[in-house]
C-alpha positions in Angstrom: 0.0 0.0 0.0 2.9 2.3 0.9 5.0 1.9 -2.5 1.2 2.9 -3.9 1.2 5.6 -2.7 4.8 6.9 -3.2 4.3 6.0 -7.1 0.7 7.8 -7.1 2.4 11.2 -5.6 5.0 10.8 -7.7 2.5 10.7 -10.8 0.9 13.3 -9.8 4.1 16.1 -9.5 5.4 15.0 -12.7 1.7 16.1 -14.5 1.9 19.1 -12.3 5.4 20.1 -13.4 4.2 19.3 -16.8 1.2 21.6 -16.5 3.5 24.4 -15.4 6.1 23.7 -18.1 3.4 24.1 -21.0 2.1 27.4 -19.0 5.5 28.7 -19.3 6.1 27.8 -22.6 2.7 29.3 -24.0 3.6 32.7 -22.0 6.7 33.1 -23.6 5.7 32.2 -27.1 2.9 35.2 -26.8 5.5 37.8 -25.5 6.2 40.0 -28.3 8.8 39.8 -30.4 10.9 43.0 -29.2 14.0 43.7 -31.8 17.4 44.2 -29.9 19.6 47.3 -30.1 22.6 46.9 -32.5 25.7 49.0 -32.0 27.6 49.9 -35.1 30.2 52.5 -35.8 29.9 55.1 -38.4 32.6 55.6 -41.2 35.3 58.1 -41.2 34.0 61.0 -43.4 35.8 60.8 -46.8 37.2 63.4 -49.5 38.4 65.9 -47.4 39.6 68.7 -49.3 40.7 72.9 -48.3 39.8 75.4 -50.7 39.8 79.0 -49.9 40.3 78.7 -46.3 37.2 76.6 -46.4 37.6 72.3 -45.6 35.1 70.2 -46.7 34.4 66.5 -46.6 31.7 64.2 -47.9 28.3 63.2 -46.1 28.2 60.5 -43.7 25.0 59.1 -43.6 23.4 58.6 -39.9 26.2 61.5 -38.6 24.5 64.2 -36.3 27.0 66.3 -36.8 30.9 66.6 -37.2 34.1 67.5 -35.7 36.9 69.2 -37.5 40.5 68.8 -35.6 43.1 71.3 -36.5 46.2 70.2 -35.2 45.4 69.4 -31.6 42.6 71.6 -31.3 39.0 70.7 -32.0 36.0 72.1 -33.8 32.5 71.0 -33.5 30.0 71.7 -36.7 26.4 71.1 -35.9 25.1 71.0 -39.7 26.8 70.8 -43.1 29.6 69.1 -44.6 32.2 72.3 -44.4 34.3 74.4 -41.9 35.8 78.1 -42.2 39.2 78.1 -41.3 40.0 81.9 -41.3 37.6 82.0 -38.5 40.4 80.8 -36.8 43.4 82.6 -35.0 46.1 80.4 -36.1 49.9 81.3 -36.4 51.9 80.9 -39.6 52.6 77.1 -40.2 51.2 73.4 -41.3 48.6 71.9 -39.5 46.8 68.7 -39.7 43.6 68.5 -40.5 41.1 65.6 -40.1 37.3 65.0 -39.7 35.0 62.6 -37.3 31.1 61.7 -37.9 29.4 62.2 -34.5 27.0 59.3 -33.8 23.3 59.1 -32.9 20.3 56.4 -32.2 18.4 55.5 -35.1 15.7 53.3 -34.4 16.7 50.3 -32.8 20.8 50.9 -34.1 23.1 53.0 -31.8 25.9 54.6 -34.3 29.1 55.6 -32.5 31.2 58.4 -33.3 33.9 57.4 -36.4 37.4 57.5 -36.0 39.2 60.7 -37.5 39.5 60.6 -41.4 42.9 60.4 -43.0 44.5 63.9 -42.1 45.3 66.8 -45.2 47.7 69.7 -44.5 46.9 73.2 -44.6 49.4 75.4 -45.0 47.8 78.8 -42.5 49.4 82.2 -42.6 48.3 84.2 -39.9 45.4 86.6 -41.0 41.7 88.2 -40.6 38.7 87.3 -41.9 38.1 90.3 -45.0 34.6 92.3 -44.2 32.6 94.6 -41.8 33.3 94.0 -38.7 30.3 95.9 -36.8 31.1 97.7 -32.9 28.3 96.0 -30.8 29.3 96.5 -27.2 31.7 98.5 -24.9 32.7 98.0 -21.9 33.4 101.0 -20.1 34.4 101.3 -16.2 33.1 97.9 -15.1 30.0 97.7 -16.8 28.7 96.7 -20.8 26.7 98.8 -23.2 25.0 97.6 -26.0 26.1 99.4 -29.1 22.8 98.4 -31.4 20.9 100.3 -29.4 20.3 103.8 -28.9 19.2 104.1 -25.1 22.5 102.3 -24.1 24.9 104.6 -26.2 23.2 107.7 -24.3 23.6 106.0 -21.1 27.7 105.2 -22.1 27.7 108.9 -22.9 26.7 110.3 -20.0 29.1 108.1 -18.1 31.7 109.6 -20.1 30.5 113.2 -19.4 30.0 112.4 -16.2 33.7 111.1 -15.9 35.3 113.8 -17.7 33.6 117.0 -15.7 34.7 115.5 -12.2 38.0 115.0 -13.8 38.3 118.6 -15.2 36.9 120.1 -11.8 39.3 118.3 -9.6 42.2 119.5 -12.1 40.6 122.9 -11.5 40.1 122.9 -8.0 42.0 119.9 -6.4 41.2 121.1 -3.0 37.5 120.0 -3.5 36.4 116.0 -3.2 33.7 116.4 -6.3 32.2 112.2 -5.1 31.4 114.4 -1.8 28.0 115.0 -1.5 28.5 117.3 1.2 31.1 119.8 -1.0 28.1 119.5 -3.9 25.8 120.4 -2.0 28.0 123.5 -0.8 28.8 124.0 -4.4 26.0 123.5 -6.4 23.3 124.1 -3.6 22.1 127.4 -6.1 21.8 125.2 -9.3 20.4 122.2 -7.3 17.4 121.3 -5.6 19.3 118.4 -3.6 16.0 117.4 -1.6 15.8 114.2 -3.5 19.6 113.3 -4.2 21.3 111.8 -1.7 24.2 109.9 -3.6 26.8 111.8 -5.5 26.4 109.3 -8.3 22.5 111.3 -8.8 23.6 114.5 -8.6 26.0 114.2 -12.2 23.5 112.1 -13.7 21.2 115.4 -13.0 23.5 117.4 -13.8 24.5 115.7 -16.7 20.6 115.3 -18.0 20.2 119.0 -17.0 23.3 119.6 -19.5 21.6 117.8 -22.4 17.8 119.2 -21.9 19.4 123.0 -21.5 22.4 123.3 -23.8 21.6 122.3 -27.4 25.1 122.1 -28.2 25.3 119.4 -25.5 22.3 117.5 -27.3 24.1 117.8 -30.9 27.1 116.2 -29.3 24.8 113.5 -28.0 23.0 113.3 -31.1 26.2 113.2 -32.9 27.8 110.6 -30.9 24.5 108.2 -31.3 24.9 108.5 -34.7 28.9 107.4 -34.8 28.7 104.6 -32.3 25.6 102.6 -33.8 27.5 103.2 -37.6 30.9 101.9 -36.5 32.6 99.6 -38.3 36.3 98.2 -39.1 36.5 96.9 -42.7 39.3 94.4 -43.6 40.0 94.4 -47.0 43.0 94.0 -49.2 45.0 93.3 -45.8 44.3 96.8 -44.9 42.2 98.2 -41.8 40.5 101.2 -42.0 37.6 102.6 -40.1 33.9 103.7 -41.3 31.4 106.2 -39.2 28.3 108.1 -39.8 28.9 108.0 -43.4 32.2 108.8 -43.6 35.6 105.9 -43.7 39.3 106.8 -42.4 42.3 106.1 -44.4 43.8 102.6 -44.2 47.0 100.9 -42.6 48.1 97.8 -43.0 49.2 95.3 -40.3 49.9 92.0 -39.5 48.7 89.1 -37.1 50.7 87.7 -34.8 49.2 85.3 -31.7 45.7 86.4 -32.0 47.9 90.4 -31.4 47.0 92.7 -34.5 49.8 95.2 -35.0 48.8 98.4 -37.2 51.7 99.7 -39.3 50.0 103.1 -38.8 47.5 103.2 -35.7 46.9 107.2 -36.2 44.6 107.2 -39.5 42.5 105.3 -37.9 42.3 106.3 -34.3 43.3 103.6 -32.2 47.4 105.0 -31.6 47.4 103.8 -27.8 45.2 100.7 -28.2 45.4 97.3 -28.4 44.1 95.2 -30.4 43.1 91.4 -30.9 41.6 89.3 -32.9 39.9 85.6 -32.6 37.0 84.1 -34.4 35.9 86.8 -36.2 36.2 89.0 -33.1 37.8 92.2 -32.9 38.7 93.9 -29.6 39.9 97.4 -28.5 41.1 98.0 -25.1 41.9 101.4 -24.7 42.2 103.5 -20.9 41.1 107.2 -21.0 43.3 109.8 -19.1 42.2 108.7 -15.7 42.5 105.4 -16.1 39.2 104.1 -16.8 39.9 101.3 -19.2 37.1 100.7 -22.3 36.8 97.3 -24.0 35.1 97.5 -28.0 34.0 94.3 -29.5 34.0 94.5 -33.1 31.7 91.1 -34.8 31.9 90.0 -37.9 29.0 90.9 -39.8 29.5 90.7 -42.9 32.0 89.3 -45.4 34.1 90.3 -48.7 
């Protein structure tokens, strides 16, 4: 009766086991059939080839995008099959230059990034993109003015003005603190109502404003000065600088590139004699420092090109 039993039992795990086998089996045939991600490298871009400053390099298809090394030094280029090289502040001399496709997920394939392309050399001498190069901001005593627009030119102006007549009273009377509110107040208590200025920083901005609304050749100069700073322009051409205002342009000099450092043969003609200058990226800067020291900062962008 015993060994019965043991062989019924035993029967009766072996259908169970069966039962849950086939169970199994029928869930996993139902699951769908999910297709797994595939890793594949893209290949190095092709046909690279340098004409007029400008690389190029056939399409690689599935690339989002590229990167263009220039010796050591690389260059990422969201769209297109090109890169601008005289963009570029490079020194006289050879550099290698090769391309990479950057990868993406397409679908169910992950594309990694190529390896570089075979290199070409491009010979560089030193130089500046030719075109406008348009004055969009300064940066005057600490703080940045927008050049494109007319509200932020007045407002550098006045700073100016407000610098230079503190400057020309203390050389007048250097017994006098003019950034005293006290001594203004003793000096200019006739002129001024000071009931609502309490800095010396409001007092010349009034008196400054006062200037511009009373004295119309103050407001010419103004007008004047809107009209030169929102027209300025450098324009490389010919490996010449020269410089264009209101309407009018400045003779050119020539000059040469060294390090990012632009040296003008002649400074003078076009107003920059204690200045320095640099260039990177189609970027031109100024830094110049007035008589008491205030140092100014002009960015010069490319605009347009020749």
């Amino acid at each position: 009766m015993k060994k019965y039993l043991i062989v019924l039992l035993s029967a009766i795990m072996i259908i169970s086991c069966t039962t849950v086998l086939i169970a199994c089996s029928s869930k996993e045939d139902n699951k769908p059939n999910t297709p797994q991600e595939q890793t594949q490298q893209l290949i190095a871009p092709s046909n690279l080839a340098i004409n007029n400053q400008t690389v190029s390099w056939a399409t690689v298809i599935n690339a989002n995008g590229y990167t263009v090394r220039v010796g050591s030094t690389e260059h990422s280029v969201a769209s297109g099959t090109s890169f601008d090289l005289s963009l570029l502040t490079l020194d006289d001399g050879t550099y290698q230059i090769s391309v990479k496709a950057i990868g993406q997920t397409v679908g169910n394939i992950k594309y990694t990034d190529s390896a570089y392309s075979t290199a070409v050399d491009y010979v560089a001498k030193a130089s500046i993109k030719e075109g406008t190069y348009r004055l969009t901001s300064i940066t005057y005593d600490g703080k940045t003015y927008d050049m494109t627009k007319t509200d932020e030119v007045r407002s550098f102006y006045k700073v100016m003005s407000i610098n230079e007549a503190i400057e020309t009273y203390q050389i007048i009377y250097p017994w006098y603190d003019f950034n005293d509110l006290p001594t203004l107040k003793l000096l200019f208590s006739g002129l001024f109502d000071f009931t609502s200025i309490t800095t010396s920083e409001q007092f010349w901005d009034a008196l400054i404003e006062f200037a511009i609304s009373t004295e119309i050749s103050v407001k010419n100069e103004l007008d004047a000065f809107i009209k030169v700073m929102t027209t300025f322009n450098i324009t490389i051409a010919n490996d010449k600088m020269s410089i264009y205002y209101d309407g009018g342009i400045s003779p050119s000099t020539t000059f040469t590139l060294n390090n990012g450092v632009i040296t003008l043969a002649n400074p003078s003609v076009v107003g920059f004699e204690d200045s320095t200058l640099t260039y990177t990226n189609g970027i031109i800067t100024v830094t110049d420092s007035d008589s008491y020291d205030a140092v100014s900062v002009a960015v010069f962008e490319l605009t347009t090109t020749s």
